[in-house]
Structures are given as C-alpha cells and as structure tokens.
N, C-alpha and C positions, 0 to 999 in steps of 0.2 A: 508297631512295626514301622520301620523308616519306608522311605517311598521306593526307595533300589528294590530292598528286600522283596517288597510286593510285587514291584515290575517284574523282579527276575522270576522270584517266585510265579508269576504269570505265566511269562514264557516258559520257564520248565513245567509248567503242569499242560499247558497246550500242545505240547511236544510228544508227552506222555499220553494221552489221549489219543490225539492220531495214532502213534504208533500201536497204542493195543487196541483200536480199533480197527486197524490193518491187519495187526497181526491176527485176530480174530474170525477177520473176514477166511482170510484163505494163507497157509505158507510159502504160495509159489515165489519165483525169483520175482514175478512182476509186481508183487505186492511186497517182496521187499524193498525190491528200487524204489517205489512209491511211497515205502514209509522212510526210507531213506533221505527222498526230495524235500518230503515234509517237512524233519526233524533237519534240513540242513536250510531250509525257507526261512525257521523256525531262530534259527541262531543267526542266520542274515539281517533280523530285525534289530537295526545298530541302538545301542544305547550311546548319546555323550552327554556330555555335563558344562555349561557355562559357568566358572569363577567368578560369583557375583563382587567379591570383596575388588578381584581387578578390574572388573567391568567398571564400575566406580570410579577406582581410581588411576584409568586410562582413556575412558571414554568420554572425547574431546565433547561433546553434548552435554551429557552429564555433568562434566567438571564446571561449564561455562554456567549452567542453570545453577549450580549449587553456589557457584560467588554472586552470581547477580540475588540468589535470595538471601544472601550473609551483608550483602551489600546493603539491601533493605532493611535488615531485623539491624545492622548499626546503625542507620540513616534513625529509624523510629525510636530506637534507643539513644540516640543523639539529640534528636528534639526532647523526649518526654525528658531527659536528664537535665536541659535548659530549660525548662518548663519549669521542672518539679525546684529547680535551683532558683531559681527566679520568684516561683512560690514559698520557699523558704524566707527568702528575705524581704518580703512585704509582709510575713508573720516577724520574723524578727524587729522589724521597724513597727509593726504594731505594740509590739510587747514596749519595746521602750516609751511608745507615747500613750497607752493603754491608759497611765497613772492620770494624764493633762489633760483628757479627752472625755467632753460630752457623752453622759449615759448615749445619748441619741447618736452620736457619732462613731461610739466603742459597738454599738447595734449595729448600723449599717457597715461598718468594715468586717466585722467578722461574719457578718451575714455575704460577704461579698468573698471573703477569705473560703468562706465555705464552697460557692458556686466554683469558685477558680480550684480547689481540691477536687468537686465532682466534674470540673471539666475535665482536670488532667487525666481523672479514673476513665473517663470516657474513653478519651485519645489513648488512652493505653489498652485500652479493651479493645475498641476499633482498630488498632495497627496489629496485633496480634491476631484477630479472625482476618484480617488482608492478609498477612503474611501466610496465614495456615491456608488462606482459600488456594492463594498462587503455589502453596508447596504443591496441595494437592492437583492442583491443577497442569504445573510447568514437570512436577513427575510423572503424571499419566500421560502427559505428551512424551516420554522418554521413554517410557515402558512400552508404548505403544510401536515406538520407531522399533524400539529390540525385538521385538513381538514378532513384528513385520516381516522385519527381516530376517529373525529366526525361522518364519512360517515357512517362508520362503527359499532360505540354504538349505534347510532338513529337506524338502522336497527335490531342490536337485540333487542333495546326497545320497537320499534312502533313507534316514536318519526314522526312527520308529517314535523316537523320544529325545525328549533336547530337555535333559535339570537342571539343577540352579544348583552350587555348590559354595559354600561362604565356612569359613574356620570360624566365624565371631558366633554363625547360627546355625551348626551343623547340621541339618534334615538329614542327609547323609552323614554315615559314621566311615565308608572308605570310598574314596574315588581312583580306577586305576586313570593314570597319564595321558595312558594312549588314549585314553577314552575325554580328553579335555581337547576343545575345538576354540578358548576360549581368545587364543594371540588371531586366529582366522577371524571369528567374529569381530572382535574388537578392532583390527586393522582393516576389514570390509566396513563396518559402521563411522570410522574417521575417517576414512576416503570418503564416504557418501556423503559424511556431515559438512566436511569440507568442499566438497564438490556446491551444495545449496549454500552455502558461508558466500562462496565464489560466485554466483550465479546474483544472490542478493547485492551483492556493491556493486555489480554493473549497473 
C-alpha cells in the first residue's frame, strides 16, 4: 500500500474511533459537538506533497552541487582518458621495437608497461570512490537544508505531513494540486540559498 493510502487510511480510522467512542459514551448534544470537534481536528491534519522531480530541477542549491560534481567526474575522466592514451602509445612503440630489443630489455618495459596499467586502474578506482564520497556527502548537505526547512514551514502552517511526489518514482499513485506547496518551498529555499551565496562574497 502506498504511503497516502496509509496516512489517509490513518486518519479515517482515528476519526472513527473517537466518534464511536462518543457516541457510545452518551447521545447528548454535548457529546455530539465533542465528536463533532474531534472528527473536524481530525481533517485539519493538513496533508501536502513536495515535487521532488522540480525540486531538482529548480532548486538553485541542488542545481549548483550537481554541476560542480559533473564538473569533477569530466575533470577525472579527462585525465584517466590522457593517461590511458598515453599508456597506449608507449605499448604501441614497444610492439614495434619488441623484434630489436634485448630478452633483458623486452623484460624490463613490459614489466614497467604493466605498473603504468595497475597505476592507471588505481587512479580510476580512486577518483570514482572521491566522486561517490562527495555525491554522498554534497547530497546530504541538500537534503538536510530541505529537511530543515520543511521542519520548520510544516510547523508554521500546521502541516501534519510534508511527502515527496516525483512522476519518474511514484510512491504515490495520485496527488491533488492543492495539496502541492512545492513553487512556496522551492522559492523560500532560493531566496535563502541566495541570501548565504550573498553574505559569502562579502
């Protein structure tokens, strides 16, 4: 069951309870109004939903981390590409003089061909766990800003629950409109982001 389902499914069963727990107690008017209050407490618990798909691809934070780690995975793939090309052609120059060359000497360059292969496998394996450490790392700082300041809007609005809604990875199968806060979010988190942009180049 999706996670709406459950939520709402929640709240309708919490609702139903009170009220036949009311209604149980006694049928006066004052225990209707009172199951009344409840069942209307009950639907005041706001649900909305953040467009993660636009969060993405609006959220001036987000966007900026995501080129400077594209930036890097080219840079690391820029060198290993001049590397591994470079490595090619001190094999090529060996093939051709392979035929002229001392047992002793055809030994020591391909013994040497070999370290400059396990060096490059190195550097390839090393810029790949740098780049995964800093995903995971320059994302948790992003996640952590939305967090924040989701914790934080939900509490001045009443909000019960704040979801996550994306078309590529539906958890949810329907989201109403009204119920998406996600142009507020996103236009409160680029003013902020922009606000410390500003404050850093002073």
């Amino acid at each position: 069951m999706n996670k709406i389902a459950k939520l709402t499914l929640g709240l309708i069963a919490t609702a139903s309870v009170v009220a036949c727990n009311q209604q149980s107690e006694t049928k006066t008017p004052a225990a209707t109004t009172t199951t009344t209050n409840a069942v209307a407490e009950a639907k005041e618990e706001k649900i909305v939903y953040v467009n993660s798909d636009s969060l993405s691809e609006q959220y001036q934070y987000f966007k900026d981390i995501r080129t400077k780690l594209e930036n890097k995975v080219k840079k690391a793939q820029n060198d290993l590409q001049a590397k591994g090309q470079a490595y090619q052609r001190e094999v090529a120059e060996y093939q051709q003089k392979a035929a002229t060359m001392s047992a002793t000497d055809r030994q020591a360059t391909e013994e040497r061909l070999v370290r400059r292969q396990q060096e490059i496998q190195r550097l390839d394996q090393n810029a790949s766990q740098s780049i995964a450490q800093d995903e995971t790392t320059e994302f948790t700082k992003v996640y952590t800003t939305v967090t924040d300041y989701l914790k934080k809007h939900a509490e001045e609005k009443g909000y019960k629950f704040v979801l996550t809604y994306s078309k590529t990875n539906p958890a949810v199968l329907y989201a109403d409109p009204a119920s998406d806060i996600t142009k507020t979010v996103i236009d409160a988190l680029n003013s902020e982001y922009k606000a410390t942009q500003t404050t850093e180049k002073k």
